[in-house]
Each structure stands twice: as structure tokens, then as C-alpha cells.
C-alpha positions in Angstrom: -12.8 32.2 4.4 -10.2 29.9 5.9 -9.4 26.9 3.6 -10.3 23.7 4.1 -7.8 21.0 5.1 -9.6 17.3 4.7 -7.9 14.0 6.4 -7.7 10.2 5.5 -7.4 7.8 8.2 -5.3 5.0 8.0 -5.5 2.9 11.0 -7.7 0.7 9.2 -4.6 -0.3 6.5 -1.4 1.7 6.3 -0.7 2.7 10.0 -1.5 -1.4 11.2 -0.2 -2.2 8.1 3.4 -0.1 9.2 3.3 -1.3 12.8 1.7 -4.7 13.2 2.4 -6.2 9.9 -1.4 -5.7 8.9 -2.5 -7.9 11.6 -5.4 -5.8 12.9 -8.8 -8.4 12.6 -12.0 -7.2 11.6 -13.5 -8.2 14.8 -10.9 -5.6 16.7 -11.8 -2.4 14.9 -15.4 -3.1 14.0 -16.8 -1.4 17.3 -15.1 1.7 15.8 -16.2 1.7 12.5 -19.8 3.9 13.4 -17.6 6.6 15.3 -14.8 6.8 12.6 -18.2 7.2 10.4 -19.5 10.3 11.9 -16.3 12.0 12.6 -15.6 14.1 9.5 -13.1 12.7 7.0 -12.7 12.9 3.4 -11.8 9.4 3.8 -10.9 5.9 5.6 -8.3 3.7 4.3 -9.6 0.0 5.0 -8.4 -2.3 2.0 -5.9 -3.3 -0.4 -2.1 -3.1 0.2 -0.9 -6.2 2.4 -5.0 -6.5 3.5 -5.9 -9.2 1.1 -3.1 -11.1 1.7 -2.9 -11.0 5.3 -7.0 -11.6 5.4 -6.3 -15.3 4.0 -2.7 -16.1 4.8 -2.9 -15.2 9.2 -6.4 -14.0 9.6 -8.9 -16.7 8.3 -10.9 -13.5 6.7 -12.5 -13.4 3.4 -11.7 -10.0 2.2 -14.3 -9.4 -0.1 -16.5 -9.6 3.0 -14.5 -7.9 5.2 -15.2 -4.6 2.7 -18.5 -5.4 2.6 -18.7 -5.4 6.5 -16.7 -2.2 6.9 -19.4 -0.7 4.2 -22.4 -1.4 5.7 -20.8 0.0 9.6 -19.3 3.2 7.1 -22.2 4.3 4.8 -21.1 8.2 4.9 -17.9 8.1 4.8 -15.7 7.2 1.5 -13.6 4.0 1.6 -10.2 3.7 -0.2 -8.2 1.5 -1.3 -4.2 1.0 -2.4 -4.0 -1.4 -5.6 -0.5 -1.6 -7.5 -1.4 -1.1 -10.9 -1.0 -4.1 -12.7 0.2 -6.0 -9.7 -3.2 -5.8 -8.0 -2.9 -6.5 -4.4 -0.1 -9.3 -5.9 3.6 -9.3 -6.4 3.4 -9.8 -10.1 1.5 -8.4 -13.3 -1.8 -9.9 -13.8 -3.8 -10.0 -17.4 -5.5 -7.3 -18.0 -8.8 -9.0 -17.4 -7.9 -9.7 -14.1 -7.3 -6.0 -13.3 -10.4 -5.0 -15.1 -13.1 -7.6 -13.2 -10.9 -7.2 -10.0 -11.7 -3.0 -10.1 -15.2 -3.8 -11.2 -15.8 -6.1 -8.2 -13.9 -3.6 -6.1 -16.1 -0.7 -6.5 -19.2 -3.1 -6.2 -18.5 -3.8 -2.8 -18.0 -0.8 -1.7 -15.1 1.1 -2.7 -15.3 4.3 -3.6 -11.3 5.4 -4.1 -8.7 3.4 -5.3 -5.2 5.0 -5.3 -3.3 3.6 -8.0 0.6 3.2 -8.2 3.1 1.7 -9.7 6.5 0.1 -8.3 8.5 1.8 -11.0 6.3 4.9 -11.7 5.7 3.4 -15.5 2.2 4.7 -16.2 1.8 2.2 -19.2 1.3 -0.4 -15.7 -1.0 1.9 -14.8 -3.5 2.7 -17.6 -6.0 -0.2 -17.6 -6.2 -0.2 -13.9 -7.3 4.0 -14.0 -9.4 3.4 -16.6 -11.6 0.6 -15.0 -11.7 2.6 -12.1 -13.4 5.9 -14.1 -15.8 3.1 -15.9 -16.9 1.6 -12.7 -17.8 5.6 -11.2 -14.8 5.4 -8.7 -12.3 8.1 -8.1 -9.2 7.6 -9.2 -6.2 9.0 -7.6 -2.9 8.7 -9.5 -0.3 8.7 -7.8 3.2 9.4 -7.9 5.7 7.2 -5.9 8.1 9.3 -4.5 11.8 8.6 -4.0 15.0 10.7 -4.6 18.1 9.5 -6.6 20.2 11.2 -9.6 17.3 10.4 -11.9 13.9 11.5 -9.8 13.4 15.1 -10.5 10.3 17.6 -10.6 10.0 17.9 -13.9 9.7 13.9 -14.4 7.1 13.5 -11.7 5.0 17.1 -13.4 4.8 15.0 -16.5 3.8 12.0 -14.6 0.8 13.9 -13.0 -0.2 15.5 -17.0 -0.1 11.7 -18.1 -2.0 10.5 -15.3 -4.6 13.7 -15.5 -5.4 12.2 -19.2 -6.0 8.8 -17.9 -8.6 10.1 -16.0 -6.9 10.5 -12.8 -9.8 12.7 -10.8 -7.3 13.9 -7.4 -3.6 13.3 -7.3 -1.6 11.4 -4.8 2.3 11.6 -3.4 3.3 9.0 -2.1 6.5 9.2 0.6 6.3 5.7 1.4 9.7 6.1 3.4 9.0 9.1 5.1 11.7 10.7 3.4 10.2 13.9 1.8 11.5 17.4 3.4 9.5 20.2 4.1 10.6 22.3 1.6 11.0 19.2 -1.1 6.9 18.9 -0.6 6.8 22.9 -0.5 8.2 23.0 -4.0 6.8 19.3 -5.4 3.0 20.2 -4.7 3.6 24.0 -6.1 5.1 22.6 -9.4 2.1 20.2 -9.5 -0.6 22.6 -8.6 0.8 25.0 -11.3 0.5 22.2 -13.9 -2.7 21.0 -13.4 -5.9 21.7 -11.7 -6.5 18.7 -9.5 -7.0 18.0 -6.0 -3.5 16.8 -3.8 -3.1 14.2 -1.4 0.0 13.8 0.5 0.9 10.7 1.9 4.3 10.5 4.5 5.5 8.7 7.1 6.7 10.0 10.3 9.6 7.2 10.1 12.2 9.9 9.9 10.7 12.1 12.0 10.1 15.0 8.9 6.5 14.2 8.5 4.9 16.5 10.5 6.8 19.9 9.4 6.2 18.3 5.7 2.6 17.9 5.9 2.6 22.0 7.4 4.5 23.0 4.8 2.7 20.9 2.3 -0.3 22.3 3.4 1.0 25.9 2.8 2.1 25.2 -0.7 -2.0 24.3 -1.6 -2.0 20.3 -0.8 -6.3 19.6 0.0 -5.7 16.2 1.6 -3.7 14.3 4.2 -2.9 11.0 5.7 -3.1 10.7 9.4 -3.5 8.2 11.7 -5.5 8.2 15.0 -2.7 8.6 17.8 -2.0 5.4 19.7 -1.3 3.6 15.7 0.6 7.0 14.6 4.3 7.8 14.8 7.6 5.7 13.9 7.0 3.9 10.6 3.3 4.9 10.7 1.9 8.0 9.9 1.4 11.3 12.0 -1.6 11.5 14.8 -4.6 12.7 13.3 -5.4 15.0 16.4 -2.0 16.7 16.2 -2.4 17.5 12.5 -6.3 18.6 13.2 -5.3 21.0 16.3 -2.1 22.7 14.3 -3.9 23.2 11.0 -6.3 24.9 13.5 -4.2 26.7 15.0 -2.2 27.9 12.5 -6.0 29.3 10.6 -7.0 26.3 8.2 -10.6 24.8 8.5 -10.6 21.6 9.6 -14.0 19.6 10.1 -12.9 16.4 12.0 -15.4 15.9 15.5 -13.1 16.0 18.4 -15.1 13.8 20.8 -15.6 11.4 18.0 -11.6 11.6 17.2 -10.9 10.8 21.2 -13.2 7.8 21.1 -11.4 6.7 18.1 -8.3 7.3 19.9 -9.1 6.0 23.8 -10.4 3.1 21.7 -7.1 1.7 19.9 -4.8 2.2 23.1 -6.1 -1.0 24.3 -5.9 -2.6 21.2 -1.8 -1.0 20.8 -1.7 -2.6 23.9 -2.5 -6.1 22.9 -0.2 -6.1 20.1 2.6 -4.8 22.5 2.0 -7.0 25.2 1.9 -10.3 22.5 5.0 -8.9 20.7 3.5 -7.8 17.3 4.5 -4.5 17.8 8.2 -4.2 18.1 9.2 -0.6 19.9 11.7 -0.4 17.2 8.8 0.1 14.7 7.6 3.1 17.0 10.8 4.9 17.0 12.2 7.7 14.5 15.1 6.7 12.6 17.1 9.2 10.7 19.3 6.6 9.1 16.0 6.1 6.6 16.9 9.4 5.3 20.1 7.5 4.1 18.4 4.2 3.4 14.5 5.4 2.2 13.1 2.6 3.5 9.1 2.7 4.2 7.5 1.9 7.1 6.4 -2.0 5.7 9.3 -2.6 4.7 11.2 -1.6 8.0 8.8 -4.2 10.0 8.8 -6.9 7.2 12.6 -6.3 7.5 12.8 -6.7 11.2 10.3 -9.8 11.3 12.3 -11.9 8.5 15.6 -11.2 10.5 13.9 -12.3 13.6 12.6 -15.5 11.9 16.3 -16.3 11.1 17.6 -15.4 14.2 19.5 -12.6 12.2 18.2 -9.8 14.2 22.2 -8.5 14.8 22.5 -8.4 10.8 19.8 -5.3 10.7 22.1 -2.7 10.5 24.2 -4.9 7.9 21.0 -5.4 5.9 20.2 -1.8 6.0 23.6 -1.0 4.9 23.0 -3.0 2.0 19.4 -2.5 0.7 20.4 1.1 -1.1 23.8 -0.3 -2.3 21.2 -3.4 -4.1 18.1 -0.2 -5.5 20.9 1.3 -7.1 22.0 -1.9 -8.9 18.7 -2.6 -9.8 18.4 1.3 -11.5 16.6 2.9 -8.5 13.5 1.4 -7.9 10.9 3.5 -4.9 11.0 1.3 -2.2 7.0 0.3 -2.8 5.1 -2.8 -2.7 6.4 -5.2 -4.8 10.2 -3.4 -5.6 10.2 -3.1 -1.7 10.0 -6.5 -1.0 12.6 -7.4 -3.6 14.9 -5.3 -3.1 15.0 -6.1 1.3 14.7 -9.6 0.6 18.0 -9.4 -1.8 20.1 -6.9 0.5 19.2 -9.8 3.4 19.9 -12.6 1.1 23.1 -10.5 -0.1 24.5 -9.9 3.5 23.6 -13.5 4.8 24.8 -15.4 1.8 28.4 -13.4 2.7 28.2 -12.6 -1.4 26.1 -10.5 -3.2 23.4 -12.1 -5.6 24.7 -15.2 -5.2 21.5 -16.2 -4.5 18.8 -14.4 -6.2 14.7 -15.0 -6.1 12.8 -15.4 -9.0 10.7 -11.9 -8.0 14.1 -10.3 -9.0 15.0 -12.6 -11.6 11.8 -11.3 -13.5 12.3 -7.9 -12.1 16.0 -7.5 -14.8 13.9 -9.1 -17.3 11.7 -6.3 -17.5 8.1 -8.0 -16.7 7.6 -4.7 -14.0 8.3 -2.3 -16.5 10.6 0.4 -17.6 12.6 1.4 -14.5 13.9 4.7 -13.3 17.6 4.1 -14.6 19.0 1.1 -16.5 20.1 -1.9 -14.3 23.7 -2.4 -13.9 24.6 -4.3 -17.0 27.2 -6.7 -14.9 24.4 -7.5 -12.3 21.8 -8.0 -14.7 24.1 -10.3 -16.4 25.0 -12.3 -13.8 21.6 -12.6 -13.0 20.0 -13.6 -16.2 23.2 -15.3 -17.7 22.5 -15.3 -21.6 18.6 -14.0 -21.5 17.4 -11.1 -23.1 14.7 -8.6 -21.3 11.7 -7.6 -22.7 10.4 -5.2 -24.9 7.1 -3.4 -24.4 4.3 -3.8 -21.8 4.6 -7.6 -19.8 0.5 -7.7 -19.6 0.5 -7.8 -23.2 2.3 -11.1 -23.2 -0.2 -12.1 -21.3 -3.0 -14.5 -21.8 -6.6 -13.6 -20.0 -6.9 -15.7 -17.1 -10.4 -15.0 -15.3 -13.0 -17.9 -17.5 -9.9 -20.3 -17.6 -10.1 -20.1 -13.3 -13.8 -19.9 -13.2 -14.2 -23.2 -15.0 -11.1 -24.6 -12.6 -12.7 -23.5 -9.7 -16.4 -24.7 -10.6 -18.6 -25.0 -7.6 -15.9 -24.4 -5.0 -16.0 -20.6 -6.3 -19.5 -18.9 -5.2 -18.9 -15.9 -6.5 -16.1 -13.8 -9.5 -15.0 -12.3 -5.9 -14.0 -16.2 -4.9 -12.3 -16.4 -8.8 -10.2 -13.0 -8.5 -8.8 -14.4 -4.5 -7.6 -17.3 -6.2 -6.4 -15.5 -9.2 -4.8 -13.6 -7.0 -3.2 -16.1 -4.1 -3.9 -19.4 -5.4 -2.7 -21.5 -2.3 -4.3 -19.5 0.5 -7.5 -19.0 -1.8 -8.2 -22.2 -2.1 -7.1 -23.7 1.2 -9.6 -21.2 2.6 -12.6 -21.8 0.1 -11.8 -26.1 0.6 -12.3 -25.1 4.7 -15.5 -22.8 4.0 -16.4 -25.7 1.7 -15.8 -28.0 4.3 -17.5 -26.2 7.1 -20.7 -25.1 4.9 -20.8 -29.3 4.6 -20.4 -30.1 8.3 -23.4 -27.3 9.0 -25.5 -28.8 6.7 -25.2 -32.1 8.0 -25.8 -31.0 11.5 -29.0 -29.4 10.6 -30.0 -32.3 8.7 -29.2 -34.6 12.1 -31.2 -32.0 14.1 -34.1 -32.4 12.0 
């Protein structure tokens, strides 16, 4: 019997997420939700990463509801997730009882897998986030972010997986957030991972250096169970590869694949109008459509790349790209060889632009990268270069042991804060989690609830 090659689809996050900065609304993909619903896949990626952010800071969304929405249109179908470990869907650690409610509330909505990662691969910021997830009756996929430098080897990410297997990891998850993984690199990763323990694999890639489609075929060959794919016109560049192609190969090529066709080409005929809309306003720069093999050079993912692009634009920098680019590896080996994930990502782009318009490097340095060398992400990859971290924290010393532990709980200190403007713990963990735009966007629901009320009041 042929075996059986399952698919995530991503156009709800991480392919909109690559391309259009994560601006896709609810209202624009809700008419698909019922067809990507009956068409077969192990799963539909639909919330965390940039989603929570981007729901309050551009898109005037609650997110909370937004999963509930996509739940009710999606009852068959599993719904996953992308949470950063002790980061949450932030850019710093949170308490622990943050991370706990915040998985909880997660997986009451509606969640059903939440892929777990951390910047730095440190599973001690990973550990209360798995656990939650098991408690709550969610899978949890641990995952490995993978990056190659003179400390990233096999036989460190194998252990990884063991550790992660006895937190109660239930599949495993690779994540080539730069597209940078070869074909024979995922040939020999998910063979040494498969022979070490007996879990199912998920590969995520991008198809930013134009690698990911002979890496998910060779993946695939080695024993991986599960891909990301996204439908066509949101696949490619820093995306990831078109569903169809994948579906129709793996065919080909003898592997049983159960995705509906007809429901896959609605999908598909579907978002080339809305592609089209983000074209035609400018959201979707061509540059983030095409292959760049200098990514193999700079492992930079797909976010990044169009986070990197927009901030340049914003500045009127845009001819500094390929100086910025030049720069961003030169600042993750500095900084002891971070993966280029959500938050290190953002730090370390931020600091090679800030490096190369400053005309000196770390003469300016953010406070995300300040706290970075003082250890409050955890232990990472290699030691920081003791003359940068220096000069970047002058006299102070890092930290020793796990940064959430310094940390005081935080969830009943907000609730009484918030009082009545907070409905809900959902309302408590936004805030928790993006004070300003939380509460600029409960003060306007606050506001409009008001206004209603009145009306109806005048009506009567």
C-alpha cells in the first residue's frame, strides 16, 4: 500500500504572512474557509505568528474572534497555530502564567495544534509552553528551528527532538524558516530523527531559495508524514511551495495523497483575485515572489525578507537592501548565531539596517538586542562576541538560568487593571500581550458598545 503523504495549508498565516506582511483580513478568506474544510488536509495554519499582532495593530480584528470564526466555518479540519515558546505571539518572555492561561484559552477556542519553537532552540523556553499544551488535550509539535553555522549539527538537533519527545511533544516539526535546507541536508536530518524516535515529521521550507520543492521530495523519501504547502497564487518566492504541485508529484512519483482536486482549484481560482488586490495596492512587492539564491548566503526567511524590504522603503532606504543584506549574517554571527526566527529575526535585521544606516556598527542598538546579550532569551547557539557584548552592555553582567523565573506572574495583577474594560481572560492575555493596541482597541469596542446602546435607547 502506497504511503500516505498529508499537507498543511498555510495561506491562512505563513504564506500571507511571507508575502503581504500578514495583511490578509478575515472578511477576504472567509468565503473559502468551507472549501478549504472539505478538501483533505491534516491541517490549516490560521493563527499565531505575526496574526495577533497584525489583527489589532492594521486590521481592527479581535483575534480571539477571528479563531473562533475560522472554527465554526472549519469544524473538520484541525487548526494550528505558531507560538514562540516563552515569547507567546510577543517579542519578549512572558511569566509563566501568561503562557499557561494564554495555551489554555488557545485550545478553548479552537485550536487544536500549536507548533512550539524557540528563537534560540533552548528547550528550557520551551517546557511550560509543551506542557500546557498536553494538559489542555492539544497536540504539541516541537519543533526544531533550523539554521546552519559551525555549531548546528545533527547530532544537536537528534537530542533536541529526545528532549522534546519527553516533554510530551506528540509529532515533530523542522522548521527552515529561510528556505535554506538542501535536499540531501533534509534526506539525512529526518533519517537521523526517524531513527531516534518514533514520532510523526513535519517539514516546514520555504521556496525563497528556490530548494524547497526538491527538499520536500527528498524529505518525503527519507519517511517525513507531513508538509507545508500553500495554495498556488500565495506560494512561491518567500512563501511556501504550491499545494497542487506537491499533491500531483507525490502522486506521481506513487505516494497517497488525499487532498480533493476540485476543492484545491476553488481554493486556488479563489485567492488569484485576492493576489491581485494586494498587487495592484502595492502590498505585495514582486521582489517577495522571486527566488533569491543569495539567501543561501544570508538565511534570511521569508518575514523577514518582506519586513526587511518594507522598513527600507519606510526610510526611503530601499538602495541600502543589498548593504543590509550584506550585513545581517556578519551581525547573527556576533550575536553567536541565532536562527533567523521570530523574535532573533527581527533583531538581528533591525541591527544589520541600523548598522549600515548609522555608517557604524552597534552604534545604536535597540533595547530587544540589549536584553538579547543579557541573556533574558536564553542560552544561545554560540557565545556572543565578548567585544560586542561589551560594548553593548558596558559594565552589566548577563544572566544566569531561565529569565521567566525572574519573573513575577502577571495575569490577576492585569485583570484587576483592566476591570470592566476586559470582558473576558481572552481581552486580559491581548493586553498582556500588546498593551497599547489592546487597549486602544477595547477603549474603541468600549466606545462603540456605548454609542449602540444609546441609539437603541433613542429608538425606543
Amino acid at each position: 500500500m502506497a504511503r500516505k503523504v498529508q499537507f498543511v495549508e498555510t495561506v491562512l498565516r505563513d504564506a500571507n504572512q511571507s508575502l503581504i506582511a500578514t495583511r490578509l483580513p478575515y472578511a477576504k478568506f472567509e468565503p473559502m474557509l468551507e472549501t478549504i474544510d472539505k478538501a483533505g488536509y491534516y491541517a490549516a495554519e490560521c493563527w499565531g505568528g505575526a496574526t495577533f499582532d497584525v489583527c489589532l495593530r492594521y486590521l481592527n480584528e479581535d483575534p480571539w474572534e477571528r479563531l473562533r470564526k475560522i472554527r465554526a466555518k472549519m469544524p473538520n479540519t484541525k487548526l494550528q497555530m505558531l507560538l514562540r515558546g516563552q515569547n507567546v505571539l510577543g517579542y519578549s518572555h512572558y511569566p509563566d502564567d501568561f503562557v499557561k492561561l494564554f495555551v489554555q484559552k488557545a485550545v478553548e477556542n479552537g485550536m487544536d495544534i500549536i507548533r512550539i519553537f524557540d528563537a534560540l532552540n533552548d528547550v528550557t523556553n520551551m517546557k511550560t509552553a509543551m506542557e500546557a499544551t498536553v494538559k489542555a488535550g492539544a497536540i504539541a509539535s516541537g519543533t526544531i528551528s533550523y539554521t546552519t553555522s559551525p555549531v548546528h549539527t545533527h547530532k544537536k538537533y537528534v537530542q533536541m527532538v529526545k528532549e522534546l519527545k519527553e516533554m510530551g511533544a506528540a509529532t515533530i516539526c523542522i522548521k527552515d524558516m529561510a528556505g535554506i535546507m538542501g535536499p540531501q541536508e533534509a534526506y539525512d536530518m529526518v533519517s537521523a530523527i526517524k531513527d531516534a524516535v518514533d514520532l510523526p515529521i513535519d517539514l516546514h521550507t520555504h521556496s525563497t531559495t528556490g530548494l524547497a520543492f526538491m527538499t520536500y521530495l527528498k524529505a518525503v523519501e527519507a519517511g517525513v508524514d507531513i508538509i507545508d504547502c500553500a495554495i498556488s497564487p500565495f506560494s512561491g518566492g518567500t512563501s511556501q511551495p504550491a499545494t497542487e504541485t506537491m499533491a500531483y508529484a507525490l502522486r506521481q512519483l506513487g505516494y497517497q495523497v488525499d487532498l480533493d482536486d476540485k476543492c484545491t482549484k476553488k481554493i486556488a481560482d479563489y485567492f488569484k483575485g485576492v493576489r491581485d488586490e494586494f498587487l495592484a495596492d502595492g502590498t505585495l512587492m514582486p521582489k517577495s515572489m522571486a527566488t533569491d539564491t543569495q539567501c543561501l548566503t544570508y538565511q534570511i526567511p521569508g518575514g523577514m525578507l518582506s519586513n526587511l524590504l518594507s522598513q527600507l522603503k519606510q526610510m526611503n532606504a530601499l538602495d541600502k537592501f543589498d548593504e543590509a543584506l550584506i550585513e545581517t549574517p556578519k551581525v547573527r554571527k556576533d550575536l553567536g548565531y541565532p536562527p533567523l526566527v521570530t523574535p532573533t529575526s527581527q533583531m538581528v535585521g533591525v541591527q544589520a539596517v541600523t548598522n549600515v544606516l548609522q555608517g557604524e556598527r552597534y552604534k545604536k542598538v535597540s533595547k530587544e538586542v540589549k536584553a538579547y546579550c543579557r541573556g533574558e532569551y536564553g542560552k544561545t547557539p554560540a557565545p556572543i562576541d565578548p567585544q560586542i557584548q561589551k560594548l553593548i552592555l558596558g559594565d552589566e553582567q548577563p544572566l544566569k538560568g531561565r529569565y521567566a523565573d525572574t519573573l513575577k506572574p502577571v495575569v490577576e495583577d492585569t485583570r484587576k487593571k483592566l476591570g470592566d474594560l476586559a470582558k473576558t481572560d481572552e481581552d486580559v492575555l491581548s493586553y498582556i500581550a500588546f498593551p497599547n493596541l489592546a487597549e486602544k482597541f477595547l477603549e474603541e469596542r468600549k466606545a462603540k458598545e456605548e454609542n449602540v446602546a444609546t441609539y437603541s435607547i433613542v429608538e425606543c
